[in-house]
LUMNU-165240 format. One record per residue (C-alpha): y, x, z; residue in one letter; residue number from 1. Coordinates in pm, 1 decimal. Example, Ala and Ser with C-alpha at 12.3 -4.5 7.8 and 13.67 -1.06 7.14 Angstrom:
! LUMNU-165240
ATOM     north      east        up  residu  num
ATOM    -450.0    1230.0     780.0       A    1
ATOM    -106.0    1367.0     714.0       S    2
This chain:
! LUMNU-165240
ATOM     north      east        up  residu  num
ATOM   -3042.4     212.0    1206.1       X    1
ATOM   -2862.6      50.8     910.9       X    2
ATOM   -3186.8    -200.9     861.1       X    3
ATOM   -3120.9    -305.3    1261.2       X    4
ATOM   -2723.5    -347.3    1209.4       X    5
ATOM   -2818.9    -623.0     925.4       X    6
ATOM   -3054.2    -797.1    1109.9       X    7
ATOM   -2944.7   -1156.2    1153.6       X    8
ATOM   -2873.3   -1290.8    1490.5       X    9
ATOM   -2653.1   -1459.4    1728.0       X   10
ATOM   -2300.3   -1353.1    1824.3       X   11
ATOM   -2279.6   -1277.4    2197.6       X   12
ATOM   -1901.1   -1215.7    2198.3       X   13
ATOM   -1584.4   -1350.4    1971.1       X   14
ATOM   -1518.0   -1013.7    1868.4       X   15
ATOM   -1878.2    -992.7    1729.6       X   16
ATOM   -1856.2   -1386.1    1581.0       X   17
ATOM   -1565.0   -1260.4    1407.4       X   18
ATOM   -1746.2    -960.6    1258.1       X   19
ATOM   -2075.8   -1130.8    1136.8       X   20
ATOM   -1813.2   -1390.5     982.9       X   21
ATOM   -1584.8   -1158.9     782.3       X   22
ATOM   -1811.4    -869.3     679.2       X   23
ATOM   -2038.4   -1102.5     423.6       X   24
ATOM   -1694.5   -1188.0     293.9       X   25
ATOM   -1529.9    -853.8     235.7       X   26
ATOM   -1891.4    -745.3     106.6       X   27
ATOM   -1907.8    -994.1    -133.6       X   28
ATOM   -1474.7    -932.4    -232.7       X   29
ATOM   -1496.9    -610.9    -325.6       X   30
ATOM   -1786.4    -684.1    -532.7       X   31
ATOM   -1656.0    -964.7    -720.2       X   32
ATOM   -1357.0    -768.6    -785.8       X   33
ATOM   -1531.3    -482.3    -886.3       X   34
ATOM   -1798.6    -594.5   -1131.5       X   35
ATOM   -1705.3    -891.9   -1212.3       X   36
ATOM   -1311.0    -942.6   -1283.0       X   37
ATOM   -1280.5    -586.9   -1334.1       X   38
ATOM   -1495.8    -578.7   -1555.8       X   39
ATOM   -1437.7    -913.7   -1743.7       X   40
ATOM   -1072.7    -724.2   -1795.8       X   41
ATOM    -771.2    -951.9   -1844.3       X   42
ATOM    -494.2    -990.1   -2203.7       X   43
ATOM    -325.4    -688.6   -1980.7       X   44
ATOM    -500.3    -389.7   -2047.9       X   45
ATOM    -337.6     -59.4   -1838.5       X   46
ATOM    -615.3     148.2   -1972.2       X   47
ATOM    -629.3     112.9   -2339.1       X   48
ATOM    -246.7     312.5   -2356.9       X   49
ATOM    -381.5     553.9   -2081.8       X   50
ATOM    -757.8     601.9   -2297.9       X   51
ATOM    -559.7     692.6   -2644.9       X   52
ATOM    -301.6     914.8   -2521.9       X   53
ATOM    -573.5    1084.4   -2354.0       X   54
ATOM    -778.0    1110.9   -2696.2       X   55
ATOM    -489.8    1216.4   -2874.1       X   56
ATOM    -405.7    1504.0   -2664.7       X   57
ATOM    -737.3    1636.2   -2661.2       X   58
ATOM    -731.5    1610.8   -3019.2       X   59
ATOM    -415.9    1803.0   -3063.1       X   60
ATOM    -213.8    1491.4   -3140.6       X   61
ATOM     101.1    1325.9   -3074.6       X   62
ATOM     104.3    1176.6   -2755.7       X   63
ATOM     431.4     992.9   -2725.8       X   64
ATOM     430.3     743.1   -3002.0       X   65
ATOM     456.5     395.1   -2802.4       X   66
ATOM     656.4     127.9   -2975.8       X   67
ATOM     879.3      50.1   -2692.1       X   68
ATOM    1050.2    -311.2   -2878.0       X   69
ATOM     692.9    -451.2   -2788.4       X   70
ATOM     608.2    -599.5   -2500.0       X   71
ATOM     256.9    -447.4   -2466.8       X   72
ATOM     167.3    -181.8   -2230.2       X   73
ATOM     297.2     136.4   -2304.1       X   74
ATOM     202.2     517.2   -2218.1       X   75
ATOM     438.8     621.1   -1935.6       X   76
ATOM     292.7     865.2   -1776.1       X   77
ATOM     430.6    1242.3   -1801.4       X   78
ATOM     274.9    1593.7   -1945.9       X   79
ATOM     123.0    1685.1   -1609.1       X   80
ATOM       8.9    1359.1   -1581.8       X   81
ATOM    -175.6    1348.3   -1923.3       X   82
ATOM    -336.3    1694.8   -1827.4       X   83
ATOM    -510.4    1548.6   -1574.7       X   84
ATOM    -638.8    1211.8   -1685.5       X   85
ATOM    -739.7    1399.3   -2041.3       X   86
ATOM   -1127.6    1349.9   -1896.7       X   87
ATOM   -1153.2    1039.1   -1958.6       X   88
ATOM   -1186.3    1024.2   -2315.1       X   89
ATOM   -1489.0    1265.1   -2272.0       X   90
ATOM   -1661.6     941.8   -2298.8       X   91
ATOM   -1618.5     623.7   -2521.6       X   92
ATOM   -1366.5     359.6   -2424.9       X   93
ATOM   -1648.9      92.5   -2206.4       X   94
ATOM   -1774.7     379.6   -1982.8       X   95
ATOM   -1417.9     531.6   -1966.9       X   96
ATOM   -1312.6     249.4   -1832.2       X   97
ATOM   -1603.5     144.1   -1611.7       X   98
ATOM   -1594.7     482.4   -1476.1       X   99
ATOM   -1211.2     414.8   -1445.6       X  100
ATOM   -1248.4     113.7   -1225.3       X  101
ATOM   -1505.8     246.5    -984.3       X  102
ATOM   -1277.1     555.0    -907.8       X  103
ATOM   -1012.9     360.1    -808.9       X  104
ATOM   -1239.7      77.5    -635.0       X  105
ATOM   -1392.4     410.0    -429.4       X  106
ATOM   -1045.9     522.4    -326.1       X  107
ATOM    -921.8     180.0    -219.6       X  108
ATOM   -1218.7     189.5     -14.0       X  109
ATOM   -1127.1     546.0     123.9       X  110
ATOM    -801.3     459.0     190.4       X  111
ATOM    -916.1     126.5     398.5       X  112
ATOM   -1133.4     418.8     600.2       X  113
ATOM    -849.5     641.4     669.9       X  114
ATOM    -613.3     406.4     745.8       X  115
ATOM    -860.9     277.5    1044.0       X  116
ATOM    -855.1     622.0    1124.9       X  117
ATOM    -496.8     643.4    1125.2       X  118
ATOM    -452.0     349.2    1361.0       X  119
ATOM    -740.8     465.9    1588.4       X  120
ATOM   -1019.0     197.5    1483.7       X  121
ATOM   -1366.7     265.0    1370.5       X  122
ATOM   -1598.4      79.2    1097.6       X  123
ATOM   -1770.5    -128.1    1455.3       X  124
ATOM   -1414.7    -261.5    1466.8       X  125
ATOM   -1319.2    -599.8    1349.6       X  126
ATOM   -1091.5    -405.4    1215.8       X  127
ATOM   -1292.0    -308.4     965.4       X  128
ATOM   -1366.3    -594.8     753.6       X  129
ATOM    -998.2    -772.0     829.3       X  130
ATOM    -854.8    -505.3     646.2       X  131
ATOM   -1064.4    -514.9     366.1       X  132
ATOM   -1143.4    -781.8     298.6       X  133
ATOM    -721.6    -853.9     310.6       X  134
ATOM    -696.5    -562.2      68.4       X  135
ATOM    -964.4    -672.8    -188.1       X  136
ATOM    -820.7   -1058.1    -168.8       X  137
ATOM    -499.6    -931.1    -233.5       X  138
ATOM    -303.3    -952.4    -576.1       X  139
ATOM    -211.1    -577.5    -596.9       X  140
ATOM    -583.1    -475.6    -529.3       X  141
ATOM    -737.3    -755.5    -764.6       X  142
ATOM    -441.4    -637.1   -1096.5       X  143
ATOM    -515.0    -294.9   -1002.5       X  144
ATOM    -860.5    -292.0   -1070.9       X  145
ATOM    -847.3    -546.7   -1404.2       X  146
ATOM    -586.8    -400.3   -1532.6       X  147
ATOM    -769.1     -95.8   -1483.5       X  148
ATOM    -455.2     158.2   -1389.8       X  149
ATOM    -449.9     415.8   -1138.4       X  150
ATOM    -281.2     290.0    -844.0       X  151
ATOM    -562.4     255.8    -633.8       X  152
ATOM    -585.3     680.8    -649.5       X  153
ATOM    -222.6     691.4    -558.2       X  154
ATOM    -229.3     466.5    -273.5       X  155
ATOM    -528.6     708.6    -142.3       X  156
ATOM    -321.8    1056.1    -229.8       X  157
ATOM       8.6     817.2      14.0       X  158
ATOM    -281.7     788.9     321.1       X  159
ATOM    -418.8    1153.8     284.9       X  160
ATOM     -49.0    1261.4     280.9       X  161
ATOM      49.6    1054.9     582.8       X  162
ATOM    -253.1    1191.7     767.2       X  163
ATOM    -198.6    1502.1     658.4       X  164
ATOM     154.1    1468.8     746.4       X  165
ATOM     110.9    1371.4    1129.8       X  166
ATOM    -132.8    1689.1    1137.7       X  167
ATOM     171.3    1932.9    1059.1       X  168
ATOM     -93.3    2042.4     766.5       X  169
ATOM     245.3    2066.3     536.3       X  170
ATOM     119.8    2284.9     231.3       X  171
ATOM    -150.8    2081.6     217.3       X  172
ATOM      36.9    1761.6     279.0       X  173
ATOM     265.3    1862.5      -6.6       X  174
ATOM      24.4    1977.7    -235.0       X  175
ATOM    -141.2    1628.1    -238.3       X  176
ATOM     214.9    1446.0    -282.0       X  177
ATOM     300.2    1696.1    -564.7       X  178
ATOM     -33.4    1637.9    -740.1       X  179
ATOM      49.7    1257.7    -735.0       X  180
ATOM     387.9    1308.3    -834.1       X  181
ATOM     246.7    1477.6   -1124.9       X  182
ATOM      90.2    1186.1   -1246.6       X  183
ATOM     292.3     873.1   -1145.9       X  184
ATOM     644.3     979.8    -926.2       X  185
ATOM     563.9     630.9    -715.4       X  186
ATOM     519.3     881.6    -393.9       X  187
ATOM     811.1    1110.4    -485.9       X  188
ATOM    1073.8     899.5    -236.8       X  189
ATOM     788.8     989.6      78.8       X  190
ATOM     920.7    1357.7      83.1       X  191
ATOM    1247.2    1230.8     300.6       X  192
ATOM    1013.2    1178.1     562.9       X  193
ATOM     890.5    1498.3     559.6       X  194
ATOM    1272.7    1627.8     558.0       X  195
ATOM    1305.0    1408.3     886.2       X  196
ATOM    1054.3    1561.5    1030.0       X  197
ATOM    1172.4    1915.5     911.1       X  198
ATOM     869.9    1988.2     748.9       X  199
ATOM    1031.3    2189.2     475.1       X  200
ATOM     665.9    2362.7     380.1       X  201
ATOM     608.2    2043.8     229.5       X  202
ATOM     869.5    2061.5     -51.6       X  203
ATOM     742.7    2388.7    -207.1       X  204
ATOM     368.4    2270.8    -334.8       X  205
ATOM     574.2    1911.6    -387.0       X  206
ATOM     780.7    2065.2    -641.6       X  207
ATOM     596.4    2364.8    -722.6       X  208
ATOM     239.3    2157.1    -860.7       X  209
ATOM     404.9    1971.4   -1087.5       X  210
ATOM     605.0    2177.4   -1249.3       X  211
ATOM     324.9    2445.6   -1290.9       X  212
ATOM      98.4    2150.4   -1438.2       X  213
ATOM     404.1    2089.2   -1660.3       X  214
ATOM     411.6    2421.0   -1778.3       X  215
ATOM      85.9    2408.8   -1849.2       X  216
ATOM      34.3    2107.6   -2031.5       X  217
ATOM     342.3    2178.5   -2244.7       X  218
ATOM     208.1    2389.6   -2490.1       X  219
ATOM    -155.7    2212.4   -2541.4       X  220
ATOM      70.3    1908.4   -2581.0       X  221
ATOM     201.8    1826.6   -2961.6       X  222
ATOM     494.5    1639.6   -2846.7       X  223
ATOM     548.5    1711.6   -2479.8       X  224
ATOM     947.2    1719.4   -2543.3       X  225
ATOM     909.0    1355.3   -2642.0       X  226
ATOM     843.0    1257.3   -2295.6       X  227
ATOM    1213.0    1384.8   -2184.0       X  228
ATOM    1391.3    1287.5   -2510.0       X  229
ATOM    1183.3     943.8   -2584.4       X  230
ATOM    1029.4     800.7   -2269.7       X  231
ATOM    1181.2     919.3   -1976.4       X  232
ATOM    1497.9     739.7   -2143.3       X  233
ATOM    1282.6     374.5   -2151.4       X  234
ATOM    1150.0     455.1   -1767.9       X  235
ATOM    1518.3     458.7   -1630.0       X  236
ATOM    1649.5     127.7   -1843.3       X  237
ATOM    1587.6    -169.4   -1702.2       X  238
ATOM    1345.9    -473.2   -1919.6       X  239
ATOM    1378.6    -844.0   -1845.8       X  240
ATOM    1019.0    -897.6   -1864.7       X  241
ATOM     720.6    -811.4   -1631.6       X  242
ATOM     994.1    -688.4   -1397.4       X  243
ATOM    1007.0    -829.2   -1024.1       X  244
ATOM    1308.9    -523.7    -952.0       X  245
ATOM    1673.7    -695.7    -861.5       X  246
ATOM    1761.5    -572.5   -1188.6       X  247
ATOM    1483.9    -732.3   -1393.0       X  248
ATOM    1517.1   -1087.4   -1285.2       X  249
ATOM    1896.9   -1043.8   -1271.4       X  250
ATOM    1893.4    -971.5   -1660.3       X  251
ATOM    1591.0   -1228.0   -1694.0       X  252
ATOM    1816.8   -1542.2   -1552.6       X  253
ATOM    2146.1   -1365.8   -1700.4       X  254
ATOM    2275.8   -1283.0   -1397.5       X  255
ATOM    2600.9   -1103.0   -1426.9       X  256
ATOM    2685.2    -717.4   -1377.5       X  257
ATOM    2914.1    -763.3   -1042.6       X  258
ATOM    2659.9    -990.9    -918.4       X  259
ATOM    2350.8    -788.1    -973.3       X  260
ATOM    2518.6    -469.7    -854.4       X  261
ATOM    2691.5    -650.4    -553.7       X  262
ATOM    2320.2    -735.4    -426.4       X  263
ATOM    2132.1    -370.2    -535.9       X  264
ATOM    2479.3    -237.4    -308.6       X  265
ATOM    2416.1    -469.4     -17.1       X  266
ATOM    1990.4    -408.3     -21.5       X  267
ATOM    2054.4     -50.5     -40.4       X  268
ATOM    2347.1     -83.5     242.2       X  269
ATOM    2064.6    -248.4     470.4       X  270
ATOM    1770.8      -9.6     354.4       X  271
ATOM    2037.6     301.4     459.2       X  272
ATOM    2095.4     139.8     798.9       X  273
ATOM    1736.8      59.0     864.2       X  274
ATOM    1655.0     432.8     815.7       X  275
ATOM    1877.1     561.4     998.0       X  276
ATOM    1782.2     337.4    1327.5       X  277
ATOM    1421.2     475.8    1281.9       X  278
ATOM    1569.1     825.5    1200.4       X  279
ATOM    1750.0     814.3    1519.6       X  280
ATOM    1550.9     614.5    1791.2       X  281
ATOM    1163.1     637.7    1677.1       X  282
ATOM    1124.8     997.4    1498.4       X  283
ATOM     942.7    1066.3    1819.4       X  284
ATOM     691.0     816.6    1770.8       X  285
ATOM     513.8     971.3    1469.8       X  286
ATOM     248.0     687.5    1369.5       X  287
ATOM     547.6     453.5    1426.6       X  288
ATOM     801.9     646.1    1255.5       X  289
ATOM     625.1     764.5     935.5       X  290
ATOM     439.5     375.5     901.8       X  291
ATOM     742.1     177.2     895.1       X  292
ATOM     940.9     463.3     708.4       X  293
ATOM     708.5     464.2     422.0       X  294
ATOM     738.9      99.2     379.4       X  295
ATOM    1074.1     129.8     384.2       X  296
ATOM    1112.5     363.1     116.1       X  297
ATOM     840.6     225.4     -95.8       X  298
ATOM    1006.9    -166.7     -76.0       X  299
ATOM    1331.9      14.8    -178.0       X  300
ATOM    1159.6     188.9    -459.2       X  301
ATOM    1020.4    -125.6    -583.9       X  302
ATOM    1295.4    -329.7    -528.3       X  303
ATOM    1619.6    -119.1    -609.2       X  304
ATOM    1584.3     137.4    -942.1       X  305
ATOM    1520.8     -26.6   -1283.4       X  306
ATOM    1144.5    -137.2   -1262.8       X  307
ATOM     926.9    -274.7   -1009.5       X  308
ATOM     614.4    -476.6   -1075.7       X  309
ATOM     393.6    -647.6    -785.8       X  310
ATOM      87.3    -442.4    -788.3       X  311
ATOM     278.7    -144.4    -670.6       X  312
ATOM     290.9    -362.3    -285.6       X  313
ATOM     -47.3    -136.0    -274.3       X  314
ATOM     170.4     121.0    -122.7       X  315
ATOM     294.9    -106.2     144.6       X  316
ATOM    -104.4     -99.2     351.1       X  317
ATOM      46.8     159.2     593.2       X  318
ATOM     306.5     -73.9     672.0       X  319
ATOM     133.3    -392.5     711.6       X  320
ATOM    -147.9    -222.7     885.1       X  321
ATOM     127.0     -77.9    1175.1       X  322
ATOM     138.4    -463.0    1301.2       X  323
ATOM    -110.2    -363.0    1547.9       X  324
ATOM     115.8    -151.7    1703.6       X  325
ATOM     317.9    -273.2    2010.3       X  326
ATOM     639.0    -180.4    1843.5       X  327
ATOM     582.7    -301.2    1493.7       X  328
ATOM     834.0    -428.8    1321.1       X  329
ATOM     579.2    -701.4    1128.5       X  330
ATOM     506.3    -868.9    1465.5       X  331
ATOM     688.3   -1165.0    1362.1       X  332
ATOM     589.6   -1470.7    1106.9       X  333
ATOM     880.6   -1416.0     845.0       X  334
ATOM     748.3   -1057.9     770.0       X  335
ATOM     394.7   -1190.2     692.5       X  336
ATOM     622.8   -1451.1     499.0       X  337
ATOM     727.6   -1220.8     301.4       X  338
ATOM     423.3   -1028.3     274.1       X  339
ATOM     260.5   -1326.5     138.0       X  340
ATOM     528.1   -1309.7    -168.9       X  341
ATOM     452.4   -1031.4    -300.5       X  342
ATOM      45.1   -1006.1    -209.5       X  343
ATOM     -53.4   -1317.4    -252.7       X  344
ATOM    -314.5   -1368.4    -597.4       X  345
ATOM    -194.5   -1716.3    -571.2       X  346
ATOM      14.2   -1845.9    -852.1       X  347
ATOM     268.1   -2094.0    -845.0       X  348
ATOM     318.4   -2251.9   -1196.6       X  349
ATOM     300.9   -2587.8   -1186.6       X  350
ATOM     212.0   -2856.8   -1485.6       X  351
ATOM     424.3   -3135.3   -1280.6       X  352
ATOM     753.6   -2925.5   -1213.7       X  353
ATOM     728.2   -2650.4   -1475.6       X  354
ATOM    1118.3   -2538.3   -1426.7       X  355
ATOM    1026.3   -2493.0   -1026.0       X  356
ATOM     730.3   -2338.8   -1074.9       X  357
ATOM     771.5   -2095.1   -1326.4       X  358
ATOM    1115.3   -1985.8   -1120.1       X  359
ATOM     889.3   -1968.6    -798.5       X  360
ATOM     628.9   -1750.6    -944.7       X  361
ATOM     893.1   -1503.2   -1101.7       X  362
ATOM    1109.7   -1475.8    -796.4       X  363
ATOM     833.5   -1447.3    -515.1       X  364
ATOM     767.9   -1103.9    -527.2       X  365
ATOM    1199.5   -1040.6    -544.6       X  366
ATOM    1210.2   -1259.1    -261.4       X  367
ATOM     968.3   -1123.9     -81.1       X  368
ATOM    1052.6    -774.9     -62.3       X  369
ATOM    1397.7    -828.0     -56.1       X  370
ATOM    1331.8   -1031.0     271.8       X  371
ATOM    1089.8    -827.7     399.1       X  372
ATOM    1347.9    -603.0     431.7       X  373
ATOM    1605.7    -795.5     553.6       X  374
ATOM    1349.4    -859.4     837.6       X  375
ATOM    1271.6    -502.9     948.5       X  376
ATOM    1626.2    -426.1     983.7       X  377
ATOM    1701.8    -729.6    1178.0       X  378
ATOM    1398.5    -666.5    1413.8       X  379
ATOM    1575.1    -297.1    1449.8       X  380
ATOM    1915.1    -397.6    1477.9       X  381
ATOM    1810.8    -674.5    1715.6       X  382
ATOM    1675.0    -405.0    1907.3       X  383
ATOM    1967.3    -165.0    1878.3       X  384
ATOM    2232.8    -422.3    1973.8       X  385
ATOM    2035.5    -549.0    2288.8       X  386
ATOM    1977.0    -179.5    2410.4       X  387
ATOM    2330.4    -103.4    2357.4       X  388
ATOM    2449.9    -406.5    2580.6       X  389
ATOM    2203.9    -303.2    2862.8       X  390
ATOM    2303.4      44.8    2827.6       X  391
ATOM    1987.5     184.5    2768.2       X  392
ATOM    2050.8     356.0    2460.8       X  393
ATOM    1980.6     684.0    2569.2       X  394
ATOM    1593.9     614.2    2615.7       X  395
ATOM    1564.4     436.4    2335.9       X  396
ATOM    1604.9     106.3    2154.9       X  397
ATOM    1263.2     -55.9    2247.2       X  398
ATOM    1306.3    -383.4    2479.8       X  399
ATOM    1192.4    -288.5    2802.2       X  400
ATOM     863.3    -543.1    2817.8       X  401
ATOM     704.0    -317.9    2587.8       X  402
ATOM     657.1     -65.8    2852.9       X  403
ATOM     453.5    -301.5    3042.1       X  404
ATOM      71.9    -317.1    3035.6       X  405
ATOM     -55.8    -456.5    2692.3       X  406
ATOM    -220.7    -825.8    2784.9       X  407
ATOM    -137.1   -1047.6    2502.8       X  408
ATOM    -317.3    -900.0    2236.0       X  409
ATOM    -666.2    -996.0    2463.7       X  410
ATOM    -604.5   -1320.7    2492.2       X  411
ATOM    -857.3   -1393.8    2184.9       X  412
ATOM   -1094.8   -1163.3    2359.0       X  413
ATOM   -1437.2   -1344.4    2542.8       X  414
ATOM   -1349.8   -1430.9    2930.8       X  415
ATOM   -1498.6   -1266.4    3210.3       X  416
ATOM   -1900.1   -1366.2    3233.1       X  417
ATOM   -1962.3   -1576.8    3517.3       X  418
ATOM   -2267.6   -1402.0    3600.9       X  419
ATOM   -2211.4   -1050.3    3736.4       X  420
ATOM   -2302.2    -773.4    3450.3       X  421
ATOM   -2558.4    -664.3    3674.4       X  422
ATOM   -2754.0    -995.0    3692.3       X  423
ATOM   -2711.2   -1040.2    3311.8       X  424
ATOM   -2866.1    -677.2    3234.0       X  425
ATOM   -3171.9    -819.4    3408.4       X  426
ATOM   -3209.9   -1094.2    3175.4       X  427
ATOM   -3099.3    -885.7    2892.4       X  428
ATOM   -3281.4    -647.4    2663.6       X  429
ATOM   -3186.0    -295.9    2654.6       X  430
ATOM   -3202.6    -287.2    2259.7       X  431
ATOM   -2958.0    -598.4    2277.9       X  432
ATOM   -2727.5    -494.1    2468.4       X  433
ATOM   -2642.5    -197.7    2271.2       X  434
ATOM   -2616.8    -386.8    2028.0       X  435
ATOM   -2267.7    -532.6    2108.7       X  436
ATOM   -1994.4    -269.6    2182.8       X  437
ATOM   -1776.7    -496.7    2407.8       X  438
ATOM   -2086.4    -596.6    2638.0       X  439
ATOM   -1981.6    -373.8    2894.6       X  440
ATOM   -1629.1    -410.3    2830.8       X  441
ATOM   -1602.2    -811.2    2779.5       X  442
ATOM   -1189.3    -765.9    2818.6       X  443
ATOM   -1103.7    -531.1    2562.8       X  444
ATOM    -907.9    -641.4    2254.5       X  445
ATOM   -1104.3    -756.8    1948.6       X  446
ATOM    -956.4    -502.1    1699.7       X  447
ATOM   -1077.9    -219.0    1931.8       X  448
């Protein structure tokens, strides 16, 4: 079956054109990405920190010794977290890190799976490859993997959550988040959606894993106290380097206080405002509602608290990948504007205009979470204000046309065969024709 899927031949319909075009290229993406730039490594090197403080707790020595006045990348993560990642230096550093890069390359890949599944598609989809290949071209993807850190597990442990999360399957759900949480708190801000949806089961494994890895890891730890004494005091400060949050360009350009405040007040004003519309009109619409909310919160995270650096956009997939619902909030070009700020492996120093382009490259990512979302609560207020002045409010704030039979999302799709399918199945071989899943169905919508 899989030999007859790869043999070459002619596209009958655009959906299947589209397929044959983009699977070679997320194919040959992901393994670029994988064995060849991962593995090449860059000057940044996540793992190295990550490899010694493993070896050094399974050695019974102190854990928490980074020099925090250098700009290098330092050991972050906390006691439960070092628990868990402690396997890795079962092996020597190469294969550690090899090893390393194909876990997280393998969850990526999961996540891309589930998130189909979330949405409805399949791997026949065009779909499919679209959203891989978009993830693998991407920045976050790409710096993931050569830096070699472990985002690409925590964006799968955000998609098994939100699955598990529309399923009502809350100890589960929150035993997944808590795990996470126990290594890197980037999740921790997804538990309000749970309290929106009053799934309160979901706080008690969300708490409750990591502090029992905690208390675990403390005493096979030399220095655990360090973590709350030492580093936890260099998480919360903001740095002026390596640092796309409001507050790290702000004290990179010398910004002053009022002035950096004034705009962390005003995004935070907007990101309250947003949640709330989505809170109070779209709770009922689950895939909808937990989607955009997670975007929400994860943007904020990035973009608000003292540190936010562009490979965490991985959490943002969920988001981007709700623009194929009718209702989506990233149906409009300034979103993917924005999207393209902080996703994009493009850089934008420039030789010719070096002032320009170095202020460009260090402000894209700001900019483009900051607008992207100043976009989703225009797109929601837009909607709020026009409901209210029709007095619809009480069925929701959704404009009324997107009630109406879904037609513009086929227009892409192949036109109705002049023959009639009957006369063409004469002509056609049975083998071929199941070979195409829109044959029969030469209307539907290419992502289905």
């Amino acid at each position: 079956m899989l030999l007859r899927q790869l043999e070459p031949r002619t596209a009958r319909t655009t959906a299947e054109a589209i397929k044959f075009a983009l699977w070679p290229l997320a194919v040959m993406t992901v393994l670029n990405r994988v064995f060849i730039k991962a593995v090449n490594g860059f000057i940044t090197d996540d793992f190295k920190p990550v490899y010694n403080a493993s070896l050094a707790f399974l050695n019974g020595n102190p854990v928490y010794t980074a020099n925090f006045d250098s700009v290098d990348p330092h050991y972050l993560y906390p006691p439960s977290g070092t628990l868990l990642i402690a396997p890795l230096a079962l092996v020597d550093p190469e294969k550690s890190r090899w090893c390393f890069i194909l876990l997280n390359a393998a969850a990526i890949i999961l996540a891309c799976y589930l998130l189909l599944k979330l949405f409805k598609f399949t791997l026949s989809s065009v779909a499919a490859p679209v959203l891989l290949f978009a993830m693998f071209i991407s920045e976050t993807v790409t710096n993931t993997l050569v830096f070699t850190n472990v985002n690409g597990c925590i964006l799968l442990a955000e998609v098994v959550f939100l699955h598990l999360l529309l399923q009502r399957r809350d100890l589960w759900a929150g035993a997944l988040l808590g795990l996470s949480i126990a290594v890197k708190p980037t999740l921790a801000p997804l538990i309000l959606i749970a309290a929106a949806r009053r799934q309160w089961k979901v706080f008690y494994p969300a708490i409750g894993v990591p502090v029992a890895l905690t208390a675990i890891a403390w005493p096979l730890s030399k220095d655990a106290d360090k973590f709350f004494t030492r580093t936890a005091r260099y998480i919360v400060e903001s740095r002026d380097y390596f640092n796309s949050a409001i507050v790290g360009n702000a004290a990179y350009y010398g910004l002053p206080l009022w002035l950096t405040w004034g705009m962390r007040i005003v995004m935070g004003i907007l990101v309250a405002i947003t949640l709330w519309l989505l809170y109070r009109y779209y709770r009922e619409d689950e895939l909808f509602f937990v989607t955009t909310s997670s975007g929400v919160l994860m943007t904020a995270s990035f973009l608000l608290p003292s540190l936010g650096q562009m490979y965490y956009s991985m959490m943002l997939f969920p988001l981007l990948m709700s623009v194929v619902l009718r209702n989506s909030v990233m149906r409009n070009w300034p979103a993917w504007l924005a999207v393209f700020g902080f996703m994009s492996y493009d850089k934008w120093l420039s030789d010719r205009w070096q002032g320009f382009g170095r202020n460009l490259e260090y402000l894209r990512i700001t900019f483009g979470w900051g607008l992207l979302l100043i976009v989703i609560f225009c797109v929601l207020g837009d909607r709020y204000l026009a409901a209210r002045r029709d007095g619809r409010l009480r069925f929701g704030i959704d404009p009324t046309w997107m009630s109406a039979p879904d037609s513009h999302d086929d227009a892409v799709a192949d036109p109705a065969p002049r023959r009639s399918i009957e006369t063409a199945a004469e002509d056609t071989d049975p083998a071929d024709s199941e070979r195409s899943e829109f044959r029969a169905e030469p209307q539907a919508s290419v992502l289905k």
